[in-house]
C-alpha positions as CSV (number, residue, x, y, z in Angstrom):
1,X,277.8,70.4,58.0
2,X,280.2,70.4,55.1
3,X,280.3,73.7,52.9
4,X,278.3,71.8,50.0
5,X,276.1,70.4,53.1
6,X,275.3,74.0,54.1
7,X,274.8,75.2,50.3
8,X,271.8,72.7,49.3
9,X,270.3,73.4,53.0
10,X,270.0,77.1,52.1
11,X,268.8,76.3,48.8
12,X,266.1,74.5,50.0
13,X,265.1,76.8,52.3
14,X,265.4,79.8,50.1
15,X,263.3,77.7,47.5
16,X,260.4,76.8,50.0
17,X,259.8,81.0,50.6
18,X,260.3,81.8,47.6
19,X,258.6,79.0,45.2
20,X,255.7,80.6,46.6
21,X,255.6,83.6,45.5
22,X,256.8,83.0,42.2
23,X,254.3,79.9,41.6
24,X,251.6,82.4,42.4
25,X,252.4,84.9,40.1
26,X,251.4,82.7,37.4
27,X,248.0,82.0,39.2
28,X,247.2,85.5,40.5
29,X,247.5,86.8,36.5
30,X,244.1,85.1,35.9
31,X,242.6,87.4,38.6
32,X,244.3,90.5,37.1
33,X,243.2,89.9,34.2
34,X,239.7,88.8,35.1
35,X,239.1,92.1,37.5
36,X,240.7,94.9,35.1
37,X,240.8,95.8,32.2
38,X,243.2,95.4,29.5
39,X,244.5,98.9,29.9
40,X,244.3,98.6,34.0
41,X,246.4,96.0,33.6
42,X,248.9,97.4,31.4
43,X,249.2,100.7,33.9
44,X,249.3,98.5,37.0
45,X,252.2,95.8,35.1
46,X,254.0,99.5,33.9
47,X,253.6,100.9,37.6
48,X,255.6,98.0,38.4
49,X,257.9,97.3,36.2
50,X,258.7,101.4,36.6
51,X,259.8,100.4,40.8
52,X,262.2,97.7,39.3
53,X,264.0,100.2,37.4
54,X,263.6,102.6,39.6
55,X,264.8,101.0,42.4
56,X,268.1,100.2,42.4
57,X,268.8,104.1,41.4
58,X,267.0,105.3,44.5
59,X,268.8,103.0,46.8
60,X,272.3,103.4,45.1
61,X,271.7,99.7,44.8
62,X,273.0,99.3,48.3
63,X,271.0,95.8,48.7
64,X,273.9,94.3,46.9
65,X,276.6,96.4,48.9
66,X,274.8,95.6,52.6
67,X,275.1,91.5,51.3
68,X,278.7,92.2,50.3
69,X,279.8,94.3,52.7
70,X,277.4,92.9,56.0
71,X,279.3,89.4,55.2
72,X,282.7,90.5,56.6
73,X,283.8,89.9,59.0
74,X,285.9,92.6,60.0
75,X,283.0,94.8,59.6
76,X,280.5,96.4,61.8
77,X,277.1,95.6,60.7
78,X,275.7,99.1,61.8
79,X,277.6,101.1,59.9
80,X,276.7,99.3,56.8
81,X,273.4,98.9,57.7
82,X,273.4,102.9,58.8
83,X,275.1,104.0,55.9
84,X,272.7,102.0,53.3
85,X,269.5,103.5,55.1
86,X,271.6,106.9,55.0
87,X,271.9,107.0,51.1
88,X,268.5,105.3,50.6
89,X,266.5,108.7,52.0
90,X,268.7,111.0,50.1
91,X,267.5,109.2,47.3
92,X,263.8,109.0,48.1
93,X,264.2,112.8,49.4
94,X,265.5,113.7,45.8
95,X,263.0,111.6,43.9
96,X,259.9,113.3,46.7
97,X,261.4,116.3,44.9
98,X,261.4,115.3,41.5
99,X,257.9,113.2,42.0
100,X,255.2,116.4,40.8
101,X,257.6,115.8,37.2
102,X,255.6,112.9,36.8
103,X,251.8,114.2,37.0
104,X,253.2,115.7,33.6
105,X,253.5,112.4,32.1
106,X,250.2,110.8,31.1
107,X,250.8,107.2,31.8
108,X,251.6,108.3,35.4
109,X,249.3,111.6,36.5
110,X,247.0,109.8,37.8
111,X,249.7,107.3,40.1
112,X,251.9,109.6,41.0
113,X,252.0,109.8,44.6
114,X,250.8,106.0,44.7
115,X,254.5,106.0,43.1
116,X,256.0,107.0,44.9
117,X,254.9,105.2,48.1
118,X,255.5,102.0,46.7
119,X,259.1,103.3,45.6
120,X,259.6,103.9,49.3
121,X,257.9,100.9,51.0
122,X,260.1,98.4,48.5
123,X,262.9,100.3,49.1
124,X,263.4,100.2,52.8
125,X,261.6,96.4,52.5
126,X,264.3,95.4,49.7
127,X,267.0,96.8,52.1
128,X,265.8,95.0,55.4
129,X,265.3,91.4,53.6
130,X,268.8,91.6,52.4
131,X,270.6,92.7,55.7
132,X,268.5,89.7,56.9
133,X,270.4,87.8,54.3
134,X,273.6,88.7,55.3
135,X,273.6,88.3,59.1
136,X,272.9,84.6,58.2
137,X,268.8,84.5,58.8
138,X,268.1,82.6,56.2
139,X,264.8,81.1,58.0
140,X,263.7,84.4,58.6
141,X,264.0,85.4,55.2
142,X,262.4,82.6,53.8
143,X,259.5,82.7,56.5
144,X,259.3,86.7,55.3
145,X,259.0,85.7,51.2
146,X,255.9,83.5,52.7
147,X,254.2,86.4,54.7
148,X,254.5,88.7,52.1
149,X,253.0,86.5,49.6
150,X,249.8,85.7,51.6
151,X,249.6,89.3,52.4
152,X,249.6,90.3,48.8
153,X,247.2,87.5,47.8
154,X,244.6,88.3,50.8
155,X,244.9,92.5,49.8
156,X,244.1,91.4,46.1
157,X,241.0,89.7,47.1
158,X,239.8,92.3,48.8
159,X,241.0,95.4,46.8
160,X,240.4,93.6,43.1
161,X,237.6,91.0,44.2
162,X,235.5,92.5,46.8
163,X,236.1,96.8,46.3
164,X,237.0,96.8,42.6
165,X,239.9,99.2,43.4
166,X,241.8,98.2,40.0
167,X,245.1,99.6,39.7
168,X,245.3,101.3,42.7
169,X,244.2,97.8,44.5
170,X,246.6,96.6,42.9
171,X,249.6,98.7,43.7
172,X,247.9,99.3,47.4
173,X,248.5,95.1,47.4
174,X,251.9,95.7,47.1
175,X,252.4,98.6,49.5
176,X,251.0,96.7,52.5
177,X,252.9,93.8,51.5
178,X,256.3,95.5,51.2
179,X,255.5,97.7,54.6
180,X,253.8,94.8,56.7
181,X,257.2,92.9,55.6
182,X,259.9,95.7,56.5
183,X,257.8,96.0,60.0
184,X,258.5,92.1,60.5
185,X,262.0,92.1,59.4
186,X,262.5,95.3,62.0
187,X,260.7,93.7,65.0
188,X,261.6,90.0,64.7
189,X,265.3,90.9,63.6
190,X,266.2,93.8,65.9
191,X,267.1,96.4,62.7
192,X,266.3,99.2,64.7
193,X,269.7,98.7,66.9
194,X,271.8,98.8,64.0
195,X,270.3,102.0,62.7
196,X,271.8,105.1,64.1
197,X,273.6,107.7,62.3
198,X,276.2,108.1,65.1
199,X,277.0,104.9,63.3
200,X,277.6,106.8,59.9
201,X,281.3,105.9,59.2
202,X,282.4,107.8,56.0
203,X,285.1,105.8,54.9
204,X,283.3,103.0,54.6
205,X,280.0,104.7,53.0
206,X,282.3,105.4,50.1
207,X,283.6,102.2,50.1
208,X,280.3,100.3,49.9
209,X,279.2,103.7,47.3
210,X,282.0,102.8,44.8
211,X,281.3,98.9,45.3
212,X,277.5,99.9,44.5
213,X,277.2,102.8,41.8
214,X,278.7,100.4,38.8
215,X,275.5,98.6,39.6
216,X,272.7,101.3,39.1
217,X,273.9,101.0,35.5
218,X,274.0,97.3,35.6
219,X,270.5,96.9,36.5
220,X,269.5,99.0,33.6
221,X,271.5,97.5,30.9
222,X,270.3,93.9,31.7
223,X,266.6,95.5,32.1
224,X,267.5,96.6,28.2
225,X,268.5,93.3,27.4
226,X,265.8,91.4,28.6
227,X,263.2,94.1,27.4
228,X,264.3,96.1,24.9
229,X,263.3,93.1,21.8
230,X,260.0,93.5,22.8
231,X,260.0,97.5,22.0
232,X,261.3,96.5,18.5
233,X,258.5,93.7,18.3
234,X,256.0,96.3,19.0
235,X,257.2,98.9,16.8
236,X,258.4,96.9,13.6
237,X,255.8,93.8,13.8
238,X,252.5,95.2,15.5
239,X,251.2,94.7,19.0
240,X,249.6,91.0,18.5
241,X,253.3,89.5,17.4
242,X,254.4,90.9,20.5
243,X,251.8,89.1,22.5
244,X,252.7,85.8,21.3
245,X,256.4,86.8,21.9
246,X,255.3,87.8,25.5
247,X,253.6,84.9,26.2
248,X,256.8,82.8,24.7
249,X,258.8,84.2,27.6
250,X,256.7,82.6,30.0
251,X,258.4,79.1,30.1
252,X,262.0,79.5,29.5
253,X,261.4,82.0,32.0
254,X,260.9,79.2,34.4
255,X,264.7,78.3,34.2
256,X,265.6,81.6,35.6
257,X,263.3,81.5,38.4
258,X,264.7,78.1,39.9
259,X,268.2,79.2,38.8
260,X,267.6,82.3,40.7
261,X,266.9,80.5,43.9
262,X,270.0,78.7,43.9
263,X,271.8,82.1,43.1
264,X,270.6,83.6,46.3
265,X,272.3,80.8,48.4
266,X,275.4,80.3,46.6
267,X,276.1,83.7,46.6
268,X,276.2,83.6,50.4
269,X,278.4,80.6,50.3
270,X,280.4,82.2,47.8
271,X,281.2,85.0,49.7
272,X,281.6,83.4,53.3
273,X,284.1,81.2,51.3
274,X,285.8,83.4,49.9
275,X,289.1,83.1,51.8
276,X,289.0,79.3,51.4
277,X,292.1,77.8,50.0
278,X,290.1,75.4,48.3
279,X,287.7,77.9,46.7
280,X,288.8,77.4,43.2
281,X,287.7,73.8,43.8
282,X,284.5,74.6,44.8
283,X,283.7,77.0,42.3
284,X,284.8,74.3,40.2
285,X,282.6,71.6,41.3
286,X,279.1,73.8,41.9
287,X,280.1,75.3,38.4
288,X,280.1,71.7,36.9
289,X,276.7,70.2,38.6
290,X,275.0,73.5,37.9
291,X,275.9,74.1,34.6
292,X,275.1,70.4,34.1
293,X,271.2,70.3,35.3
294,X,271.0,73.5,33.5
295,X,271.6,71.9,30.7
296,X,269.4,68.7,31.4
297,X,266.4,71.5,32.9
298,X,266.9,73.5,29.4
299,X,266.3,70.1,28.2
300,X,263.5,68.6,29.4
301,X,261.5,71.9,29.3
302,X,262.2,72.0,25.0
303,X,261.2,68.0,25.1
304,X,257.8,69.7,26.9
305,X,257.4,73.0,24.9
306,X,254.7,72.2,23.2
307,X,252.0,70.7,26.0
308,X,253.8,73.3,28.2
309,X,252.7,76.0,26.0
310,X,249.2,74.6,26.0
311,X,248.8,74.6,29.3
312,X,250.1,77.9,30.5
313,X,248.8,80.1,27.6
314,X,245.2,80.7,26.6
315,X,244.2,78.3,23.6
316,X,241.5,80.6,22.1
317,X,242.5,79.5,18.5
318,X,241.5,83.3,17.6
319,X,244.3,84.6,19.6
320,X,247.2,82.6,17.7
321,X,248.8,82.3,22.0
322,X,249.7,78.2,20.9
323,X,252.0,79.9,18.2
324,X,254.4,80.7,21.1
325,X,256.1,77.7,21.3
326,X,257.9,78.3,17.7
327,X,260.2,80.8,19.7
328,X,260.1,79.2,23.1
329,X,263.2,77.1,22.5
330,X,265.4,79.9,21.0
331,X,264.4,81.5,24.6
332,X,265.1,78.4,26.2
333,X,269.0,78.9,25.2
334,X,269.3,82.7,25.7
335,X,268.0,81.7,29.0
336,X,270.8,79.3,29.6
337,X,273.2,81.6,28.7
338,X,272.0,84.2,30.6
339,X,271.4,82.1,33.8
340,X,275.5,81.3,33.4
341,X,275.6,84.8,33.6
342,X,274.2,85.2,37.1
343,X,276.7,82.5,38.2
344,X,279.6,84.3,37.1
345,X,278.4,87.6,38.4
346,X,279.2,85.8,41.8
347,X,283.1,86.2,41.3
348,X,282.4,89.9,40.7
349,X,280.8,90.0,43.9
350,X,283.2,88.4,46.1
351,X,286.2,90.1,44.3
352,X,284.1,93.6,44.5
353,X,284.6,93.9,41.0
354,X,281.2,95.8,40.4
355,X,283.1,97.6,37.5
356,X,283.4,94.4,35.4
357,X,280.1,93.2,35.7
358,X,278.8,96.9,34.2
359,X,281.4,96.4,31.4
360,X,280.4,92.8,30.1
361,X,276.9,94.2,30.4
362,X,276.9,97.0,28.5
363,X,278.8,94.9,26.0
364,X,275.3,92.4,26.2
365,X,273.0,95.6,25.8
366,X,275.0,96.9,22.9
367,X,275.0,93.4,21.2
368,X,271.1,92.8,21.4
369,X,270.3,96.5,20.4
370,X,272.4,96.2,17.2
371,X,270.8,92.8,16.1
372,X,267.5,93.6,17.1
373,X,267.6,96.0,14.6
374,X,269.5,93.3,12.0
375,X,267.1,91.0,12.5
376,X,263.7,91.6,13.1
377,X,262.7,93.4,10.6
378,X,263.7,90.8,8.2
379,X,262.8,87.6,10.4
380,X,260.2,89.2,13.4
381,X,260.1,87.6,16.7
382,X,262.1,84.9,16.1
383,X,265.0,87.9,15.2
384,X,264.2,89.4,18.5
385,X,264.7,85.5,20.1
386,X,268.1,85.3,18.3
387,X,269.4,88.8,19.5
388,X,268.7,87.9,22.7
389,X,270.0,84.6,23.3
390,X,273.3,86.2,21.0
391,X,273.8,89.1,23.5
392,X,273.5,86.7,26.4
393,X,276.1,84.6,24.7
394,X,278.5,86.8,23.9
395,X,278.2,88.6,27.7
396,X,278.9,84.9,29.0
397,X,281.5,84.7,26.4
398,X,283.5,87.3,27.7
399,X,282.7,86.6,31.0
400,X,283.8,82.7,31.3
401,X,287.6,84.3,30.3
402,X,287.4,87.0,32.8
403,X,286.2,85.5,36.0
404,X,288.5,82.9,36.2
405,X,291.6,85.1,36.5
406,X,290.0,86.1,39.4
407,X,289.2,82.7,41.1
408,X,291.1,80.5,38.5
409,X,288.2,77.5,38.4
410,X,288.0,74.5,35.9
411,X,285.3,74.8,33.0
412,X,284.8,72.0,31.0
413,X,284.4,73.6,27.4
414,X,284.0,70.1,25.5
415,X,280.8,69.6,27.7
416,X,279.7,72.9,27.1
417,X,280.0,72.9,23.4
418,X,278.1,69.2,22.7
419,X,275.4,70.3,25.3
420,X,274.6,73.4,23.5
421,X,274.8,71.9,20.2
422,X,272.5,69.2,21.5
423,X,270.2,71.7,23.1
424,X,270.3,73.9,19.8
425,X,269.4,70.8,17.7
426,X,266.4,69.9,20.0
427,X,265.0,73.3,19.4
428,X,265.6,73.1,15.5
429,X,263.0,69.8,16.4
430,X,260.8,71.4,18.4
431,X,260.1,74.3,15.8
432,X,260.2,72.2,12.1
433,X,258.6,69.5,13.7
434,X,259.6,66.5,11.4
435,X,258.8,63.0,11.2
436,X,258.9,61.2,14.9
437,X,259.4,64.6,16.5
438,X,258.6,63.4,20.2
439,X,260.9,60.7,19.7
440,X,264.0,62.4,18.6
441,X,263.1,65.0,21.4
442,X,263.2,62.3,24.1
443,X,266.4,60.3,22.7
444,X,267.9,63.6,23.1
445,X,266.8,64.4,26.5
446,X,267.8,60.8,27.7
447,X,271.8,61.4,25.4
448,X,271.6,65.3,27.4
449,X,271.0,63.6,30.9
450,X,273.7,60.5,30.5
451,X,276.0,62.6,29.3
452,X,275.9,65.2,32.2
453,X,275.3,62.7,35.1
454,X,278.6,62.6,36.0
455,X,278.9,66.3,37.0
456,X,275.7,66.4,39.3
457,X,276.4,62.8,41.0
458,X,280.2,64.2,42.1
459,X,278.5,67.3,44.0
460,X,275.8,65.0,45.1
461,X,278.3,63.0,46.5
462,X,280.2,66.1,48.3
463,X,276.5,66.9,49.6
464,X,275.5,63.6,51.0
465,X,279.2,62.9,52.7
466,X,279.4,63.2,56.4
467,X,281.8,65.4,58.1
468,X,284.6,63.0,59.8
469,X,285.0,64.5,63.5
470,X,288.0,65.8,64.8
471,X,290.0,63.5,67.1
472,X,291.6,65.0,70.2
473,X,295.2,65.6,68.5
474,X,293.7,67.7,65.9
475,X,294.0,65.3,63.5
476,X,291.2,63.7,61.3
């Protein structure tokens, strides 16, 4: 099995346990918002959205530092293992500390200590599922993304459906989940033997620590990219603008989710690769076909907006939700930026160059702050949908330059330019809708697929090609 071979097999198998979960997030919000109420939901969605910020701070985001760090090599698996569980309880054991600060807050007094268990659980679960990753268990993972699903779908039922728990049946949901999942990982992995703090080595702690702590940052910057619009919505356009801005999100956010399958394999392959002397190659080749069905995706999902909207939204006429798709396609391009993002960020991984993915995303949350507050009070949510898709731009921008005098691969800018341009006209389409709109919207998905064929059939070739065998003189 050829490199690219290996690539699309973990792709697949990282998409089969995790499609899952992500298809049934979608589903599972009818049953939120059928058993609470409209402010139960909002607490429960803020509970957790508070653990994704939250928890790459506790953890020292030492998830990304055991995948890193667990890959090489040269290094002992239980001392990177030892040393992220290590800094993950002096975390918790500060935030335990800090926790009672929170009963002074109103939208958390009465989830405090609920809180904080989840914060714990999803920590040590977050931790376990990636040193999985890195010791090459990619079944297991995948198998664990699949368990954890059907134990958070089963809890719900019970806890929303049969006790009427709300929020706390909710969060409880995801506490069993995340601890029935770190149990499996333990038992059916063998973590246990590679925790023991006689394997504590200090040297490398701080290694993996200054690899790690640009990241914390990181985390939040892109949290304030991808959030922060929907503050200003609120605040300068009312809370019903930002509902149909909300619900706008939900398909271009569909690009990210597939894109971010793919990102959890390549990034393996990108770092078990990374002493390849054809690496710039490869780079240059997955770079091409992905950028290239991004493109065609990004597409294809613009051609669709509008029935896509329709279906996935509630068409209560009243509620104004079918108004979404006006903004969907200007999300549809930040979204393509932004997924180009992710790719790059795998350079910074394999290089360890933490530092210069906290830069070019501070440079991204700085961007969208300052033309969210150009824009939207002058053009609304569609200003917010600019901003965004400009800070991702300008992030990728920078980024494009940068990676590649670290692993000095081939972009083809004349593709990227006409696809965008392409892409951008569709969604100019999409929103005036003009005379023959659907057919100008197909003719353009058909030109956007010819013209990037060629990138996804040379990888597809690469994929599909049988490794020639050795022959007994070493030659092939």
């Amino acid at each position: 099995m050829n490199k690219y071979q290996k690539l699309a097999n973990n792709t697949l198998i990282f998409a089969i346990g995790s499609f899952g979960a992500k298809f049934l997030s979608f589903i599972l919000m009818r049953l939120y918002t059928g058993c609470m109420t409209s402010d139960e939901y909002s607490a429960a969605d803020l509970l957790y959205q508070t653990v994704n910020v939250l928890y790459p701070v506790l953890t020292f985001s030492m998830a990304d530092a055991i995948i890193r760090f667990g890959m090489d090599k040269g290094c002992d698996r239980r001392q990177v293992y030892t040393g992220a569980i290590v800094s993950t309880v002096v975390g918790l054991a500060v935030f335990a500390l800090l926790s009672p600060i929170l009963n002074l807050i109103d939208m958390y007094k009465d989830y405090g200590f609920l809180l904080y268990v989840f914060c714990y659980c999803s920590c040590f679960r977050q931790l376990a599922a990636s040193f999985v990753r890195a010791r090459g268990y990619v079944k297991l993972f995948a198998l664990d993304g699949i368990f954890s699903t059907l134990v958070i779908v089963i809890c719900n039922v019970i806890f929303l459906v049969v006790l009427d728990m709300g929020v706390t049946g909710y969060v409880l949901s995801l506490i069993i989940s995340d601890l029935l999942s770190f149990m499996g990982l333990t038992a059916i992995a063998g973590l246990h033997k590679y925790l023991d703090i006689t394997y504590f080595n200090k040297k490398l702690f701080k290694e993996m620590l200054k690899y790690s702590a640009p990241l914390i940052p990181t985390y939040v910057l892109w949290w304030i990219t991808s959030a922060s619009d929907r503050w200003f919505v609120i605040s300068l356009c009312g809370e019903a603008e930002n509902g149909i801005y909300s619900a706008a999100y939900k398909i271009p956010s569909l690009l990210l989710m597939f894109t971010t399958l793919f990102y959890q394999a390549w990034q393996m392959s990108a770092i078990e690769n990374r002493n390849d002397s054809g690496l710039s190659k490869f780079y240059t080749k997955i770079y091409g076909a992905y950028s290239s069905l991004l493109m065609i995706a990004a597409a294809g999902i613009i051609m669709l907006v509008k029935p896509l909207t329709f279906l996935l939204v509630d068409n209560d006429p009243s509620k104004n939700f079918t108004f979404a798709y006006h903004y969907t396609p200007i999300l549809v391009v930040a979204m393509i930026f932004q997924c180009l993002c992710q790719f790059t960020s795998s350079v910074y991984n394999v290089k360890k160059k933490s530092v210069n993915s906290l830069l070019t995303s501070l440079i991204a949350a700085v961007v969208n702050i300052i033309l969210n507050f150009l824009l939207i009070p002058e053009y609304g949510p569609y200003g917010a949908a600019i901003a965004t898709a400009a800070a991702y731009a300008a992030c990728f921008a920078i980024r494009i330059f940068d990676v590649r005098n670290l692993i000095p691969f081939k972009v083809n800018h004349f593709r990227m330019f006409v696809n965008i341009v392409v892409i951008g006209y569709m969604g100019f389409v999409a929103i005036k809708e003009p005379k023959l709109t659907y057919v100008q919207l197909v003719v353009l998905f058909i030109v956007t697929c010819i013209f990037n064929f060629e990138a996804v059939l040379s990888t597809l070739r690469k994929i599909l090609a049988r490794t020639a065998p050795k022959k007994a003189d070493g030659k092939s």
